[in-house]
C-alpha positions in Angstrom: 25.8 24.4 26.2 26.2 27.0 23.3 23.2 27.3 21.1 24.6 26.5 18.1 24.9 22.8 19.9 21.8 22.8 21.0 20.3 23.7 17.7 22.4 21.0 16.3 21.2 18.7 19.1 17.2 20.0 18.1 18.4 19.8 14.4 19.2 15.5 15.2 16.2 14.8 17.5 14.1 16.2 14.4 15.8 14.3 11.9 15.6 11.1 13.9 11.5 11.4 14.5 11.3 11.9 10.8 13.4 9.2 10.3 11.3 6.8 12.8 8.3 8.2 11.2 9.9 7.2 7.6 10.3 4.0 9.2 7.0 3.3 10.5 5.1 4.8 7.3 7.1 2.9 4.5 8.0 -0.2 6.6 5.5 -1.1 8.9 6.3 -4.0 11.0 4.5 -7.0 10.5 2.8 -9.3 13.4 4.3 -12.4 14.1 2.0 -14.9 12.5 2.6 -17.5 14.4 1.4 -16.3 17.6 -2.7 -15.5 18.5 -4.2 -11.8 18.7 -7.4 -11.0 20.1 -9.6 -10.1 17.6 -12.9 -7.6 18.5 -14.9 -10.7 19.1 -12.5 -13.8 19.8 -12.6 -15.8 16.5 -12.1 -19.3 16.6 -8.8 -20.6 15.2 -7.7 -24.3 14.2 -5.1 -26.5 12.3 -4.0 -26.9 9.3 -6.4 -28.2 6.9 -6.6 -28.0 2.9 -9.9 -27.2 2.1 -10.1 -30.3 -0.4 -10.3 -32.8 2.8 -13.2 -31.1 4.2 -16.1 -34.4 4.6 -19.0 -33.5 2.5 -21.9 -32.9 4.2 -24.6 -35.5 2.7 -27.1 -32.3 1.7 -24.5 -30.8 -0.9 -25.3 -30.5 -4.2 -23.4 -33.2 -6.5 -24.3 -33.2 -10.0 -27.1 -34.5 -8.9 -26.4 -37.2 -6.8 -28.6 -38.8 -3.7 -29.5 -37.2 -0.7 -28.7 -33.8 -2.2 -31.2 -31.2 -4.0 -30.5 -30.5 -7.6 -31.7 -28.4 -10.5 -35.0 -28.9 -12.2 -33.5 -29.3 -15.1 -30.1 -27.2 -16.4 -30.2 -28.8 -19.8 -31.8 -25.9 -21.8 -28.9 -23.3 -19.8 -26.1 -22.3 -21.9 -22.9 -23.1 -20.5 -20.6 -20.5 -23.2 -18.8 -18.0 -20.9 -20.0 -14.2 -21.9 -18.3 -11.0 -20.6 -19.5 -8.0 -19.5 -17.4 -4.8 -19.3 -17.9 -1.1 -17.4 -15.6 1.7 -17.6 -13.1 0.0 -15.1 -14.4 -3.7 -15.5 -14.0 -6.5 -17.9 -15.6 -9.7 -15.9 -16.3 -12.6 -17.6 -19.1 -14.8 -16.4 -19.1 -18.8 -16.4 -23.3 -19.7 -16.3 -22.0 -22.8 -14.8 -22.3 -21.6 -10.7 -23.2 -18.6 -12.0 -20.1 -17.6 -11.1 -17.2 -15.5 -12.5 -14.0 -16.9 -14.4 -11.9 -13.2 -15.2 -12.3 -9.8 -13.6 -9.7 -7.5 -15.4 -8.9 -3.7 -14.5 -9.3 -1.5 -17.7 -7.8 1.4 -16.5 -4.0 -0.6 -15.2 -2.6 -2.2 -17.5 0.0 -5.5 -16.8 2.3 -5.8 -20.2 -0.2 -3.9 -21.9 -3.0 -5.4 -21.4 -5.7 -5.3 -18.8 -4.3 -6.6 -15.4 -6.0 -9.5 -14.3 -7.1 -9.5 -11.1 -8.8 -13.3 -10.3 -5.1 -15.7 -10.2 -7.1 -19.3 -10.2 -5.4 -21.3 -13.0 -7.5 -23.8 -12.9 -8.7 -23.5 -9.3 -12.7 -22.8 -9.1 -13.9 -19.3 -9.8 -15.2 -16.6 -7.9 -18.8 -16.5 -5.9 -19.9 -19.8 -5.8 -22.5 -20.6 -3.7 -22.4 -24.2 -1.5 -25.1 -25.8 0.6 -24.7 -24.8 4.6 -21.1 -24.5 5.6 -19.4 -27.5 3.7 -16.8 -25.9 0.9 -16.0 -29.4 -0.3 -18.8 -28.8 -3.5 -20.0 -25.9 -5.0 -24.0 -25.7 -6.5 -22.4 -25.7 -9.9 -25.4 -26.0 -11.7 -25.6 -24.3 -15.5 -28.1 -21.3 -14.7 -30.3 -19.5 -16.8 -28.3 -15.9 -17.8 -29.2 -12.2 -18.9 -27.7 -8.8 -18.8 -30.3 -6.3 -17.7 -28.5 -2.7 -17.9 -26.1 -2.9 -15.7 -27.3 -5.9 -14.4 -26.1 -9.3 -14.8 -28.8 -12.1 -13.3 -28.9 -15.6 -13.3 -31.6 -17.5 -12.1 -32.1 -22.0 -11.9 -35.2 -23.7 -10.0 -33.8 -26.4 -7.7 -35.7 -29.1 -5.9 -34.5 -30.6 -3.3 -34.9 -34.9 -1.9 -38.6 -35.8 -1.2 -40.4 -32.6 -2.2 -41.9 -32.4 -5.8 -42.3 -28.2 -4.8 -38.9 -26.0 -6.7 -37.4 -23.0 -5.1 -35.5 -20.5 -7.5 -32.0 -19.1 -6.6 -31.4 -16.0 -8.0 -27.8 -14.3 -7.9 -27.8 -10.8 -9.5 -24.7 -8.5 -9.9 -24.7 -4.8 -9.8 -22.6 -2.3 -11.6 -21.6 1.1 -11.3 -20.0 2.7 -14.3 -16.9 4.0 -13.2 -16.8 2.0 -10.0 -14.2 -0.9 -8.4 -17.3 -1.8 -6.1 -20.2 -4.0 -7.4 -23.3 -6.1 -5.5 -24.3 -9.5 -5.3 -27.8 -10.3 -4.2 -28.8 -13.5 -3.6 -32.6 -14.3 -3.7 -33.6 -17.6 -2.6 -37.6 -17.9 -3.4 -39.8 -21.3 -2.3 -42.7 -22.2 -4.9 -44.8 -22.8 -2.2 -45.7 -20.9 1.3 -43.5 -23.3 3.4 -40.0 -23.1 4.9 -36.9 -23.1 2.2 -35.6 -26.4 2.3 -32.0 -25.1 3.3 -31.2 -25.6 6.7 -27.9 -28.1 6.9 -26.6 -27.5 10.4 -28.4 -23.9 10.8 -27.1 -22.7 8.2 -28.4 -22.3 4.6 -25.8 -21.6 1.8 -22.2 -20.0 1.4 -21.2 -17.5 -0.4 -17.1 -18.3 -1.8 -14.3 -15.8 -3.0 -11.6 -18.7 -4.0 -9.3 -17.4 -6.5 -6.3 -15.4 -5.3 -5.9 -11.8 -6.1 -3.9 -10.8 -9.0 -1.5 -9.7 -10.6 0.1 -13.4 -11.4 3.2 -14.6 -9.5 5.7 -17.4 -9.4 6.8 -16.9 -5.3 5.2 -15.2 -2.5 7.4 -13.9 0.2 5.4 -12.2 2.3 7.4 -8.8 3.2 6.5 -5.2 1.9 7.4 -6.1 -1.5 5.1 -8.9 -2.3 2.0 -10.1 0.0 -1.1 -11.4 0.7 -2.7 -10.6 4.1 -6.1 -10.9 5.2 -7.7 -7.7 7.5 -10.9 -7.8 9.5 -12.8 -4.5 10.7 -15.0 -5.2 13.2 -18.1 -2.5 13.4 -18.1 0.2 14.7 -14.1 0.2 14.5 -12.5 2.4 12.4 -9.5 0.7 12.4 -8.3 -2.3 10.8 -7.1 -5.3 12.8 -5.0 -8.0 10.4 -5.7 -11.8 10.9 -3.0 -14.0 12.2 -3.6 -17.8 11.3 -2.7 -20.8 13.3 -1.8 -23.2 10.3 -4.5 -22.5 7.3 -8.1 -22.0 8.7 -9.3 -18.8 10.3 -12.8 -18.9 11.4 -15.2 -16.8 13.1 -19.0 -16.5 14.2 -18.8 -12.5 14.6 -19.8 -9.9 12.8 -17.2 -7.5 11.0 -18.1 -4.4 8.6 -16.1 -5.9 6.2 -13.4 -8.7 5.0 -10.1 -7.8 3.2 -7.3 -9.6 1.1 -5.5 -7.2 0.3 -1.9 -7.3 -2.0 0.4 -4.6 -2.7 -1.0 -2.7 -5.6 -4.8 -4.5 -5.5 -7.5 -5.9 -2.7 -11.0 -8.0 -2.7 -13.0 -6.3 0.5 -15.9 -8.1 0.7 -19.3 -6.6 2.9 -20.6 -9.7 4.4 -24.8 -9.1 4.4 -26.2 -8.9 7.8 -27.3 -12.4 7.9 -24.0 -13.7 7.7 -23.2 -15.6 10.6 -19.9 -17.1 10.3 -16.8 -16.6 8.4 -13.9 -18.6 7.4 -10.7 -17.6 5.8 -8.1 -20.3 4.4 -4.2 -19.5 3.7 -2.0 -22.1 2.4 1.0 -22.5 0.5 1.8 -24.8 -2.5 5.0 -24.7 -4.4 4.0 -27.2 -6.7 0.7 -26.0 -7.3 -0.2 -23.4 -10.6 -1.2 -20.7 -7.9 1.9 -21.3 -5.1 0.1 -19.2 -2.6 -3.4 -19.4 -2.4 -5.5 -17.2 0.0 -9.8 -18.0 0.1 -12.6 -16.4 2.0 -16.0 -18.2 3.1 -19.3 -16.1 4.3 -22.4 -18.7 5.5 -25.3 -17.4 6.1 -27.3 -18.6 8.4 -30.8 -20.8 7.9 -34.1 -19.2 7.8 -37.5 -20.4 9.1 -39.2 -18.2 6.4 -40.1 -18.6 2.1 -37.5 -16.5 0.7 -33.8 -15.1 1.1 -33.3 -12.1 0.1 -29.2 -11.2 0.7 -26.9 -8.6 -0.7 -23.4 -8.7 -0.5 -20.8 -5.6 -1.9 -17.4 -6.5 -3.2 -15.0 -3.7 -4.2 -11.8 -5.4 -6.3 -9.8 -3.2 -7.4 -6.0 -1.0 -6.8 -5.0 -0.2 -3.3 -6.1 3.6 -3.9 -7.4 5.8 -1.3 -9.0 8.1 -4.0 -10.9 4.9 -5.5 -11.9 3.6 -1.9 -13.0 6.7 0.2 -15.9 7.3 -2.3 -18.2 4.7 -0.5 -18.4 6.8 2.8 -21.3 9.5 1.7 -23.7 7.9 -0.2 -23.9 10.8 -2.9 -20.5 10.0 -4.0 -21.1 6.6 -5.2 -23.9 4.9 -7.6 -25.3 2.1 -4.5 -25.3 4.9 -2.0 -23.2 3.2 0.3 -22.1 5.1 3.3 -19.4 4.7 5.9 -17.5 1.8 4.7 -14.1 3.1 5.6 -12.6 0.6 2.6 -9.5 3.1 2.7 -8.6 1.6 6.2 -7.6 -1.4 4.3 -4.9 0.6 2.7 -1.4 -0.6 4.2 1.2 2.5 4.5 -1.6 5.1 4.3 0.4 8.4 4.5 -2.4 10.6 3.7 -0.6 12.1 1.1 -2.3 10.5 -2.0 -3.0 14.1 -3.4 0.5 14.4 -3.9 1.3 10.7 -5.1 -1.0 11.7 -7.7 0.6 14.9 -8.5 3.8 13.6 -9.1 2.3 10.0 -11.2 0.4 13.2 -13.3 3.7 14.6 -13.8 6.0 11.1 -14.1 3.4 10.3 -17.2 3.6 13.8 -18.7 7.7 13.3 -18.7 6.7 9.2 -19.8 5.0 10.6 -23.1 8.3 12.0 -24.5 10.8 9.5 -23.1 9.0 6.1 -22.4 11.2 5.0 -19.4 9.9 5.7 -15.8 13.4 6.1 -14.4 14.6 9.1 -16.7 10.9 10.3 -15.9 11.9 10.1 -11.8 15.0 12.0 -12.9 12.8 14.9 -14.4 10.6 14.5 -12.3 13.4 15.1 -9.2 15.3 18.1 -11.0 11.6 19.6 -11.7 11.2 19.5 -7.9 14.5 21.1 -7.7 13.8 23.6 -9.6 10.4 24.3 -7.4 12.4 24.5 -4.0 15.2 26.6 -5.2 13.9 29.6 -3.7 13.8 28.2 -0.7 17.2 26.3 -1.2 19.1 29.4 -2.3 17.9 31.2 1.0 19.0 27.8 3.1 22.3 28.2 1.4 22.6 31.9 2.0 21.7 31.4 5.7 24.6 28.9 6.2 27.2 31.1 3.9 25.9 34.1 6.5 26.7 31.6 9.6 30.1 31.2 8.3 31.1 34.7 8.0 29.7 35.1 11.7 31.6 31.9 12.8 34.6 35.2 14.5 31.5 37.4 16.0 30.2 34.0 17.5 34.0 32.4 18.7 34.5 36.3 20.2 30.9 36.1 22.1 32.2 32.7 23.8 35.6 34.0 24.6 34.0 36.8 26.4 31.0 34.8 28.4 32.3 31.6 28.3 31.1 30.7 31.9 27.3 32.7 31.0 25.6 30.3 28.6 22.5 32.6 29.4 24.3 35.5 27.8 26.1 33.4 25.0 22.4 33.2 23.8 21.3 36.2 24.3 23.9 38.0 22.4 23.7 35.6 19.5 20.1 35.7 19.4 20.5 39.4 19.1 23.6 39.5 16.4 21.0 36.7 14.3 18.3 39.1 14.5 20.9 42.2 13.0 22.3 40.1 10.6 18.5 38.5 9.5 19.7 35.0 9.6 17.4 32.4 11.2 19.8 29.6 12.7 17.4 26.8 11.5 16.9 27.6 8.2 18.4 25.3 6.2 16.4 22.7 7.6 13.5 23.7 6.0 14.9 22.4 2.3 15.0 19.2 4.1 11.8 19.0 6.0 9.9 19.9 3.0 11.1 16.8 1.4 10.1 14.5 3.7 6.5 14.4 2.5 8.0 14.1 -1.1 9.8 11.0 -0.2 6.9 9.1 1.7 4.9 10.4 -1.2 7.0 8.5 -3.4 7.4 5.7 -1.7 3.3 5.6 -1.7 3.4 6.0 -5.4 6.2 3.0 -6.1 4.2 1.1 -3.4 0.4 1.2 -5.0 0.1 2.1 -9.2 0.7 -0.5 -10.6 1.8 1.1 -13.8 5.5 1.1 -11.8 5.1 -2.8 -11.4 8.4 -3.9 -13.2 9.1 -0.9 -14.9 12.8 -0.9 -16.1 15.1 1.9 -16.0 18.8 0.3 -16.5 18.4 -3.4 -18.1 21.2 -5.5 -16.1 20.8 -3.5 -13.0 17.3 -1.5 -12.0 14.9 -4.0 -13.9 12.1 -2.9 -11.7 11.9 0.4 -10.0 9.0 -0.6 -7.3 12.3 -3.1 -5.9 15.3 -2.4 -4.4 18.4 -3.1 -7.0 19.9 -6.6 -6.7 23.3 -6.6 -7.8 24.6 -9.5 -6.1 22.4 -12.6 -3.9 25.2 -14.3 -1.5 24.6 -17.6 0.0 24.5 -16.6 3.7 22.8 -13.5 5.7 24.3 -9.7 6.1 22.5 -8.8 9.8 20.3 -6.3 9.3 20.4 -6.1 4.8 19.6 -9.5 4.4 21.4 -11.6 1.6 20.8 -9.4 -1.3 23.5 -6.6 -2.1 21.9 -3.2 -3.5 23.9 -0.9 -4.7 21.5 2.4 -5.3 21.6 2.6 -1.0 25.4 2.5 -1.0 25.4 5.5 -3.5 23.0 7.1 -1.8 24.7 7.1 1.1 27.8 8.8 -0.1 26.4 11.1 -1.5 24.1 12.6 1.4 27.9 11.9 3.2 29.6 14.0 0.7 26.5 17.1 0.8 26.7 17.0 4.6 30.6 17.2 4.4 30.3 20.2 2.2 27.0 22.0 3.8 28.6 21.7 7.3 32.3 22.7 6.7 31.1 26.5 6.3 29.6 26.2 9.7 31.6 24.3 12.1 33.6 25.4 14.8 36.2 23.9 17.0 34.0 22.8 19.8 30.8 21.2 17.4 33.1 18.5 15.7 31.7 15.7 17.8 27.9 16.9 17.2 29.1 17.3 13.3 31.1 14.3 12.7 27.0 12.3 14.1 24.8 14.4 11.7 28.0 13.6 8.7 28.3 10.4 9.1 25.9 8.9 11.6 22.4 9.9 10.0 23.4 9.1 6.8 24.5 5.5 8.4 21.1 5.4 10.1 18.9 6.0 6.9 21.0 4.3 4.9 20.1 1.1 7.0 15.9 2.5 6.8 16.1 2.9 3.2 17.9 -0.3 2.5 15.5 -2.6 0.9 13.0 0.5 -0.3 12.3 0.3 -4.1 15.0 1.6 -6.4 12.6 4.5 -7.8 12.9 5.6 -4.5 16.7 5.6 -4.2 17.0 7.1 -7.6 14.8 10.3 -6.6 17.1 10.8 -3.2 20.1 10.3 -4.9 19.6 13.1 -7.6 18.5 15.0 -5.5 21.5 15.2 -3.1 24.2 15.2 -6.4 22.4 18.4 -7.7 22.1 19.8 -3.7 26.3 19.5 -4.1 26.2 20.9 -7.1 24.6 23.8 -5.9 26.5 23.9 -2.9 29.5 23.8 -4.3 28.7 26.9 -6.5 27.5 28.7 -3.6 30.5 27.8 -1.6 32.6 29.4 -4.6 30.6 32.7 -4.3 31.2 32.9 -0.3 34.8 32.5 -0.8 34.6 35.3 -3.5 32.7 37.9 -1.1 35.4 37.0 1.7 38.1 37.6 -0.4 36.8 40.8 -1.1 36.5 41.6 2.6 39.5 40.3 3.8 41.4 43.0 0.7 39.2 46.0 2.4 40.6 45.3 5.8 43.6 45.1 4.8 43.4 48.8 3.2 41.4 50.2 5.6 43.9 49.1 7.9 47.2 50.4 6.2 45.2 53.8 6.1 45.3 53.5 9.8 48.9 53.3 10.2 
């Protein structure tokens, strides 16, 4: 086999791991959830049940009904709703639970305003406490409520059936100033030196997160576009392990690091505190319900044989940011001194390459300034790129222009040896070396871009600014989807029922580039090799990249129209030089004669 197959043959092998890399990185396949995995600890799974038909447990708090313990007395409480806001935070607290109604993100804004991050509509808000392990009621007595710095406490004396002695809950939330993670501590203190009177079934109180996680939707698909999954770590692990549900309930008595529901651009990872001795997560679908797809977690904690409870729990809610997450392994980083959380595992399609999602949503901005429209700003943003790599893409070009003027030399090395491969290569590797032309450098161009593209496809994936912004009304309404052009009533295998255009461009285009890049190059006995890398890569990613967000397809796209732009001109020039060469002969020749 001549090199220049083999290099071709190296060239596709390349292009394909990329390509299953691409695959894996932006389109991770997803577990089928209606079969069992083994968790670190073999949680329990069971049935479907709503968490409405749960029986009440006779010891649950109930407005202060028999057989249950109550407050003292909740009239003097205010029940007004208050808010209290940090750099990143706006959360607005209901006294009534002492729970919270709103948490909105400051910093990402949905239609202009703060994107809201707790989807209840009328469902019950977020961290309520209920009496052992039934869910059915919440404690939603009116407590007692004051900021303290950046502090939020709420405190109500409860007593409970044949005692005359109070105990006080205390819940108390913990800001940082420019932080996505806050604490709840729970302190549970008895009036008296005797045992808290909350045992029901071993197990004292729970601590709920009930709302589902923002931004507000009207249909939940489940694919890579728009999702809610939960994610267990278990400790120790530094990998994440998703949770695959057998109707609605999840449940286990083992002990994970942390707890994750976790959405596209945002997640709620709750740190269960070390007395938490059983978890239960709940999934459930309800189209006629205000929130259609609703997604809860449960952490009980188990009873105590002593006075007091003193429990802290850490919540981080907030985007799906490695940068805002990976602050919480070394304690000096962050204000609670936390240390080896590992929240970033949470982050679906990690590519490591946030740095440079960053870079280009710094530059994407910069271009949004003077010309509000995120497409035209990916345009920029792609020729600005272009610009950068034109060094190296003018050197790619001049490489191939160089292998088309050797394509005689290298024809006239095979006619010679053509049954001494060994030789073939030998000889070419030397006549590359004269001529200073390395045989694989126009792959570099491309290579180079392949962290660009997962890069973008991070940045379309995870800031939420992107989240249904329009570039061509009528056609690209959202660039974080792929471009619906036409739905038909039946399935395509393999592209689903939706027809995108951007993909079908794209793929003519890299067609058309490859047409032009490889024509200078080819010989006789390469036409099968070239006809695959024409034709059948483009056909391969045009089937990865079908369903990938139209921002995407719109950087890939101008970037091959201006790499045949640029070809083309280059092309011009070699046809120029040859022309020249091709008149000297000819003189030098005549001379001869």
């Amino acid at each position: 086999m001549e090199k220049n197959t083999i290099l071709a043959v190296v060239l596709s092998v390349i292009v394909i791991t990329v390509g299953m890399t691409v695959q894996a990185t932006l389109f991770p396949s997803q577990p089928n959830t209606t079969q069992t995995t083994t968790e670190e600890a073999s949680p329990k799974e069971y049935a479907a049940v709503a968490p409405s038909t749960v029986v009440s447990s006779s010891l649950a708090y109930n407005s202060g009904a028999a057989g249950s313990f109550k407050p003292v007395d909740d009239s003097s409480a205010s029940k007004e709703k208050f808010t209290y806001s940090t750099n990143v935070f706006t959360v607005t607290f209901d006294p009534v639970g002492a729970s919270v109604s709103s948490i909105k993100l400051n910093k990402h804004l949905d239609n202009g305003q703060p994107a809201e991050l707790l989807f209840n509509e009328g469902d019950r808000n977020a961290f309520l406490m209920y009496a052992g392990r039934d869910t059915s009621t919440p404690i939603d007595a009116t407590f007692q409520a004051k900021v303290d710095g950046n502090k939020v406490v709420f405190s109500q004396h409860f007593i409970s059936e044949g005692s005359s002695d109070p105990f006080t809950i205390t819940k108390t939330y913990t800001f940082g100033p420019d932080e996505y993670l806050f604490s709840i501590n729970v302190d549970i203190q008895n009036s008296i030196n005797a045992v808290l009177p909350l045992s029901f079934e071993n197990e004292a109180y729970t601590l709920a997160f009930e709302p589902q996680i923002g931004p507000a939707f009207t249909e939940m698909k489940q694919d890579q576009y728009s999702y809610r999954r939960f994610y267990t770590k278990a400790d120790g692990s530094k990998k994440k392990k998703q949770v695959n549900m057998r109707g609605n309930v999840w449940e286990s008595d083992s002990t994970y690091s942390w707890v994750a529901l976790v959405g596209k651009y945002f997640s709620a990872i709750v740190i269960p505190d070390i007395h938490t001795n059983h978890i239960q997560l709940t999934q459930y679908a309800d189209e006629n319900a205000a929130v259609p797809y609703k997604d809860k977690m449960y952490f009980s904690r188990s009873a105590t044989r002593s006075a007091s409870i003193n429990d802290t729990y850490q919540v981080y809610i907030g985007p799906q940011l490695k940068s805002a997450m990976v602050i919480y392994d070394h304690p000096e980083d962050n204000s609670f001194g936390a240390r080896d959380l590992n929240l970033q595992a949470a982050l679906d399609s990690s590519s490591g390459l946030g740095w440079l999602e960053n870079l280009l949503m710094w530059i994407l901005n910069l271009f949004y300034k003077v010309i509000p429209n995120y497409g035209i700003g990916i345009i920029l943003t792609t020729l600005l790129i272009k610009a950068l790599l034109y060094p190296l893409t003018k050197k790619s070009m001049a490489s191939t222009a160089k292998m088309s003027e050797l394509q005689p030399k290298l024809n006239e090395i095979r006619e010679r040896y053509p049954n001494d491969p060994q030789k073939q290569n030998m000889l070419m590797s030397e006549l590359y070396r004269k001529e200073k032309i390395n045989p694989m450098g126009g792959c570099l161009p491309l290579l180079i871009q392949f962290p660009i593209l997962i890069a973008y496809f991070g940045l379309l994936n995870k800031h939420f600014e992107l989240r249904g912004a329009m570039f061509i009304p009528g056609w690209i309404p959202d660039l974080s989807q792929p471009d619906t052009i036409c739905t038909f009533p039946f399935n395509i295998p393999f592209l689903g029922n939706q027809l995108h255009l951007l993909p079908i461009l794209y793929t003519i285009s890299m067609i058309f580039s490859m047409k032009i890049t490889q024509s200078q190059t080819t010989s006789s006995d390469q036409k099968g090799m070239m006809a695959f890398m024409t034709y059948g890569m483009p056909l391969i990613f045009f089937f990865w990249l079908y369903n990938s967000p139209s921002g995407l397809m719109v950087y890939w796209s101008v970037m091959n129209v201006v790499s045949i732009i640029q070809q083309q001109f280059m092309n011009k020039s070699v046809k120029k030089n040859e022309t020249k060469d091709v008149k000297f002969t000819i003189t030098k020749n005549t001379k001869k004669k």
